[in-house]
N, C-alpha and C positions, 0 to 999 in steps of 0.2 A: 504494500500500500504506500501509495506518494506520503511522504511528510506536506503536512498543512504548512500553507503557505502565510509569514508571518507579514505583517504590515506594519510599516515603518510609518510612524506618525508624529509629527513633531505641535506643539500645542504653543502656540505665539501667544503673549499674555503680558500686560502690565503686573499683575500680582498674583503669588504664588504662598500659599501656606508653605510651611513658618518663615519664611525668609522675609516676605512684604505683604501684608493685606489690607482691604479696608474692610470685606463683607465674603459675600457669597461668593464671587467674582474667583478670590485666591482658594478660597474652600475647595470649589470644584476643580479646579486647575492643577493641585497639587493630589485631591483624592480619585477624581479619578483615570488619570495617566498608574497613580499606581492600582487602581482597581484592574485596567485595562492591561498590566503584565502580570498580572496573577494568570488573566487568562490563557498564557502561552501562547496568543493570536498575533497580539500584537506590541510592538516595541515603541512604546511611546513616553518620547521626552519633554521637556518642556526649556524654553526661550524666555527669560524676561531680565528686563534692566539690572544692574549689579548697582541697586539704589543705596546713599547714606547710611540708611534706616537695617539694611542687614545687618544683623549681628557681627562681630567677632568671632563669633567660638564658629558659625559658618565658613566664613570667606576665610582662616586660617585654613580648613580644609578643600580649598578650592585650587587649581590645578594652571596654570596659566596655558591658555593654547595659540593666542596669535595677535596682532592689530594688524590694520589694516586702516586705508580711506577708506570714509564713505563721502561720496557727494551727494549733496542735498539742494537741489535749486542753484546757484552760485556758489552753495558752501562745499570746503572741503573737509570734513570732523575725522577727527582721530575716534577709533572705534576697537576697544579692546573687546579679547573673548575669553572666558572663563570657565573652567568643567567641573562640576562635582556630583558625586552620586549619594543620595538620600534614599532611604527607604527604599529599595528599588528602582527608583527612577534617577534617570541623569537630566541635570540641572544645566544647561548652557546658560550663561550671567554676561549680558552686553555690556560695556564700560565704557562710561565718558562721563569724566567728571563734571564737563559743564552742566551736563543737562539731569545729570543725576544723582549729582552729591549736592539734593537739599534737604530740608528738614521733613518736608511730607513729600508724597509720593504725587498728589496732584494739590491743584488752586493757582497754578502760577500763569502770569500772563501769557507765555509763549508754550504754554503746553500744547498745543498745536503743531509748533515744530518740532518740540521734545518727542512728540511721539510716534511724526513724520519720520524722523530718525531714528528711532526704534524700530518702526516694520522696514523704513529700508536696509537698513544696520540688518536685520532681519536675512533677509532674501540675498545679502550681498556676502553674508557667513557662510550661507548652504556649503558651499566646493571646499569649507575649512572642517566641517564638522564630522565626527569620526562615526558616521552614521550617513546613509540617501535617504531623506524621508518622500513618502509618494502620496501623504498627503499632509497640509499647509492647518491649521483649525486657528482662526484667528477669535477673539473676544472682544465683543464690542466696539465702538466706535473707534476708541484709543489706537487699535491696532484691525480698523478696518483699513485700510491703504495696502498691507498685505495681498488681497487678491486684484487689487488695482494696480500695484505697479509690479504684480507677475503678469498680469494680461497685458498691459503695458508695454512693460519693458523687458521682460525675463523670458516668456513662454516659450520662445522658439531658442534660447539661447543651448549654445550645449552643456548638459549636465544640469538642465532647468527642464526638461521638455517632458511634458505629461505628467507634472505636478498638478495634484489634485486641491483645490484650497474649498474648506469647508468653516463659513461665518457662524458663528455662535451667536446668539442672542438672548444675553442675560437679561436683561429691559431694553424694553423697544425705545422707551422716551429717552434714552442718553443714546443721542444720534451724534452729535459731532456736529453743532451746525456752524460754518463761520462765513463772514462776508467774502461774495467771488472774488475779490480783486484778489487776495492772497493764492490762489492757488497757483500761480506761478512761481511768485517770489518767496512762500517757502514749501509749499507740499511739491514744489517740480515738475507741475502738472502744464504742458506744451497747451496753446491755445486751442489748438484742433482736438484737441482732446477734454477742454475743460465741460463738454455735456455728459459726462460721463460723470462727472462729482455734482453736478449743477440742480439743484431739484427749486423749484420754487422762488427762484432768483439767488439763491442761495449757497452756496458747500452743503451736503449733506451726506458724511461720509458714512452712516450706513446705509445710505442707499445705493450709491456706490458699490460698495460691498456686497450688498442684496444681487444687484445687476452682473457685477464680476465675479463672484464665487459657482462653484456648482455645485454643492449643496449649501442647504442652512439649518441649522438643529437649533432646537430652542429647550426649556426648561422643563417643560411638560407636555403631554399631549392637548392637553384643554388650550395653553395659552399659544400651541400656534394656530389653532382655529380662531381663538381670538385676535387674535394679532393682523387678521383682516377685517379686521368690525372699525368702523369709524373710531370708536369710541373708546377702541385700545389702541388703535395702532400709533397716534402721536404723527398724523397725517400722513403715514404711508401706506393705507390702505390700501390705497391702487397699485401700488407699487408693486405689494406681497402679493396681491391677489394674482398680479400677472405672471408672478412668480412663484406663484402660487405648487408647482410641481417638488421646485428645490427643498422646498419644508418639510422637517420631519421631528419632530417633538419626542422629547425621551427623558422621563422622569427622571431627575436627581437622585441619588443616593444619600447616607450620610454614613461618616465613622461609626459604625457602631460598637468600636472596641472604647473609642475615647468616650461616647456616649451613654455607658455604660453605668445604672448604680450600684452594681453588684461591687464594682469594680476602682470607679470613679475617686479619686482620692480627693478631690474639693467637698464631698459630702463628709457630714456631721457623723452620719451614721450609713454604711452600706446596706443594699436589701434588694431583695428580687420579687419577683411575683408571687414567691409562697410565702414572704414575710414582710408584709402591706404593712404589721404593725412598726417596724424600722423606720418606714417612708413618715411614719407621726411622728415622731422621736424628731426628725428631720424638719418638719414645721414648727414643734414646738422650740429649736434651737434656733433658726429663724426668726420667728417672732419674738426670741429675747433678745437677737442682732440686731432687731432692727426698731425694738422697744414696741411693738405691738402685742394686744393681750396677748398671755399665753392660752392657748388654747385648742386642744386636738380634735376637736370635734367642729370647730366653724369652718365652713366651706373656703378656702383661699383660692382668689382667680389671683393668677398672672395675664401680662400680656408685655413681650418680651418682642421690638420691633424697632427699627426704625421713629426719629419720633419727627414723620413727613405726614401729611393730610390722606394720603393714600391706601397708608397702610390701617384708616380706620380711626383713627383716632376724630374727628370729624361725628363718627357714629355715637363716641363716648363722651363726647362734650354735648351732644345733644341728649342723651341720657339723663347723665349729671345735671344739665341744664334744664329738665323738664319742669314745666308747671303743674303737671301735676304732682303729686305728692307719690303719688301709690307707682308713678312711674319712673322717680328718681330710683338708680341703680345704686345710692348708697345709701339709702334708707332701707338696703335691705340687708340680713343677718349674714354677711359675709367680711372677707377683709380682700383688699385687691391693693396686690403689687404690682408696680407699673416699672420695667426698668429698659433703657434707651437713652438716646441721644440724638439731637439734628434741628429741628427750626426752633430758634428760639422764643418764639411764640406761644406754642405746644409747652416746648419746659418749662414755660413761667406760668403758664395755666395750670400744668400738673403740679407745679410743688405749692402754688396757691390752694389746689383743690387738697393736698395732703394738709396745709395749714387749715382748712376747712374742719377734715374730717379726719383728725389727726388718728383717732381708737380705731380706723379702719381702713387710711389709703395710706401709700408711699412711695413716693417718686424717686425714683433712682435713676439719675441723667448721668449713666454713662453706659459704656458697653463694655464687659468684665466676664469672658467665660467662667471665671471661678465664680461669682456669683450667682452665670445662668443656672449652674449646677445646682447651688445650692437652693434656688427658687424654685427650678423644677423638680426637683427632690421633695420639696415642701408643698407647692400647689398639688390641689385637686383638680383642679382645672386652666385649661390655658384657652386663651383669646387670642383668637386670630382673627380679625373684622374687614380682612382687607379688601378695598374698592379693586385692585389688581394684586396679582403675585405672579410672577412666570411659574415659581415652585415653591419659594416657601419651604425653609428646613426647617422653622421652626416646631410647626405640630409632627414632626418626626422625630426630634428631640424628644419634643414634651409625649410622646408615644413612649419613646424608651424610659421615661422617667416616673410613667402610670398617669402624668397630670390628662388629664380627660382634655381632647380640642373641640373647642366651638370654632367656629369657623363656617365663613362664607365662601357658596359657591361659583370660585373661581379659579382659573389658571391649575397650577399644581394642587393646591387646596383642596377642588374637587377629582383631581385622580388620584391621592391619596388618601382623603377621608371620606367614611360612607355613613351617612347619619346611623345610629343606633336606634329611631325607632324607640319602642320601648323598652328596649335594652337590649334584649335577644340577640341583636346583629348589629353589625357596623363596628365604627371603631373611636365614633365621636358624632358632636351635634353640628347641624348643616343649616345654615338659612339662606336663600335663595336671592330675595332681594337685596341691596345696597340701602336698609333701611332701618334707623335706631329703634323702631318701635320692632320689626323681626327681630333685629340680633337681642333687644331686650331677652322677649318672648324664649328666643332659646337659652338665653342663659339660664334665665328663671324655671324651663325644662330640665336643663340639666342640674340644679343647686335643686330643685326637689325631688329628682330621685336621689340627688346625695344624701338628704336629710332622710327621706321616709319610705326607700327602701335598700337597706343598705346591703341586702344579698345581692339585686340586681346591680346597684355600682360597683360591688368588691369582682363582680364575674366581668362587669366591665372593662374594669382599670387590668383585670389579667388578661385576658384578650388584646387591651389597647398593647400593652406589655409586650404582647407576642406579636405584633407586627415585624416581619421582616423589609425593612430601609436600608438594607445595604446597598452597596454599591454595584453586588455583582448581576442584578438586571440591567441593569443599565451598563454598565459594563458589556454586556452578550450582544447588546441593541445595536451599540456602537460597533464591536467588532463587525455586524451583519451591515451596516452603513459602510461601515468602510472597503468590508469586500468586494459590495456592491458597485463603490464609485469606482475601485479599479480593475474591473475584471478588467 
């Protein structure tokens, strides 16, 4: 029998778990390249900037392999290249200090060409790297230019010919948009060629990317269907729809070695599905952290997000804000922890609403996996409200961690959670609409079966328990994506 044939993939990226993150983005970048060599299919590495912000105890283990020019429009930058192997996977680390030894990894005015130089730096490594990869998987706007200046400038070149480039689309709304005059003077973009970035008088480089890649994967099954609705797509509806064949949507995974409370060394106290009473022990050390009653028996929501209008917070001000009484969310026998970071508007509502209702909310304005740990450890319940989600790892976290997800149906949300009904099935509560009086309604479903029947929630939360989120479906989907694009 022939040996299977392995495929060589290289994963172009701004950020990469543990080396550089801001979110989801490095999560998936880093987990699942190594999910995809567990498989034996495929050999997939990953590409991203050799920024500030990396560690020491890393880049001492990094390997020096070459510099070289790159030109950029007029420019001609020094572009070093770096190797190191992690868990499985080999790390290539692009090097310029201009554009990457700063304090964060984005916000600055010229990141436009910061990152223009990134996918060229990109594509101009290939002939250095001790691997051919036969396909390209770029991430987001940042490093869509990837299959634009291989269709460009690379495709026919030798030792470039029949490279496959497949666009990622972590959120649709971070497009890349900037005024046309630039696309000469720093993306390199020839004037015959500037309709090709050009969408609505404007730069919009992932549309661009949409138009030059051949395939596009997005976060979930649900949200590349979405992603042709008006009302997701961040005005490229037409765009996808026409391109509508390239799409193919493949659920996220998550660690679930690191996600683990059996295991998990941020919790108070470890416990698995046969020992729910652990998971109390765990609340009640919580709520002396964080000077809430102690109390093992009051139902705890989390909601653990982003703190942007999108992801529902919008639904929980109008809650909290109700005139009625009977419909206020914190007049009810519960305690809800809120922990996040992002519009400053949002966090001065929330820690105002905790000076409100000090015996039962708390705002936590920052992002601290040791903490996530410890809240999903301690909640009953997790909230997830959101207007969009591509996937959403949150309610797969809070899955591994017993806490029960509410959540609204959309993007990854709904091809992960399947309401429960009246308990018997599913794996969490589902509300339909984009609307504070539904998501009430379910929450207030799911805190009375916690209260008044508590055989039905404890068969719950082990079910929720047993969900498998790993990586390796997803992992299998991509392998069959990738054969596919290069037979």
């Amino acid at each position: 029998m022939a040996k299977a044939k392995i495929h060589n993939v290289l994963f172009i990226t701004t950020e990469a778990d543990p080396f550089a993150s801001t979110g989801g983005m490095g999560e998936v970048c880093s987990a699942l390249p190594r999910a995809l060599n567990k498989t034996k299919k495929t050999d997939a590495r990953v590409m991203m900037p050799l920024y500030e912000d990396v560690a020491y105890r890393y880049k001492e283990h990094m390997t020096f392999v070459c510099n070289i020019t790159v030109g950029l429009a007029w420019r001609n930058q020094y572009c070093g290249l770096f190797r190191m192997e992690y868990e499985g996977v080999v790390y290539y680390f692009v090097d310029n200090e201009y554009y990457f030894k700063r304090g964060n990894l984005y916000g600055y005015y010229d990141d436009a060409e910061r990152f223009a130089f990134f996918s060229r730096a990109a594509l101009e490594l290939l002939p250095y790297l001790d691997f051919k990869p036969e396909v390209l998987q770029s991430n987001d706007h940042l490093t869509a230019l990837v299959p634009v200046y291989y269709k460009l400038d690379y495709k026919d070149r030798d030792g470039y010919k029949r490279i496959k480039n497949v666009f990622t689309i972590h959120n649709i709304n971070y497009q890349g948009i900037y005024p046309l005059v630039i696309a000469g003077d720093v993306f390199g973009i020839a004037d015959e060629n500037v309709s090709l970035v050009e969408y609505n008088g404007k730069i919009n480089l992932a549309k661009a990317a949409i138009v030059s890649c051949d395939k596009i994967t997005t976060m979930s099954p649900q949200y590349a269907r979405e992603i042709r609705l008006p009302e997701f797509a961040g005005g490229l509806d037409g765009v996808l729809i026409e391109n509508r064949e390239k799409i193919v949507g493949i659920l996220n995974g998550i660690d679930v070695d690191e996600f683990d409370p059996a295991t998990s060394k941020s919790l108070f106290v470890n416990y698995d599905a046969n020992n729910l009473d652990a998971k109390k022990k765990n609340k009640i050390e919580l709520q002396r952290m964080l000077s809430l009653p102690e109390d093992p028996d009051v139902p705890v929501v989390c909601m653990v997000a982003r703190m942007v209008a999108y992801k529902g917070y919008d639904l929980l001000r109008k809650s909290i804000n109700a005139d009625n009484v009977e419909q206020n969310l914190l007049d009810t026998n519960m305690q809800l922890i809120i922990m996040g970071k992002g519009d400053a508007d949002i966090e001065g509502y929330l820690t105002y609403i905790q000076n409100m209702y000090n015996r039962r909310v708390r705002t936590l304005v920052t992002y601290n996996k040791d903490i996530m740990h410890k809240l999903l450890a301690a909640a009953d319940i997790c909230l997830i409200p959101s207007r969009t989600e591509p996937c959403g790892l949150t309610q797969m976290y809070a899955c591994r961690f017993g806490a029960v997800p509410v959540v609204r149906a959309t993007g990854g949300l709904i091809d992960s959670i399947v309401d429960c009904g009246k308990g018997d099935v599913g794996n969490g509560f589902v509300f339909e609409e984009y609307d504070s009086d539904m998501m009430d309604k379910t929450i207030y479903r799911a805190l009375d079966m916690y209260t008044n029947d508590k055989a039905t929630w404890t068969a719950l939360v082990k079910r929720v328990m047993a969900c498998d989120f790993s990586w390796n479906k997803a992992a299998l989907e991509y392998n069959v994506l990738y054969r596919v694009l290069t037979a």
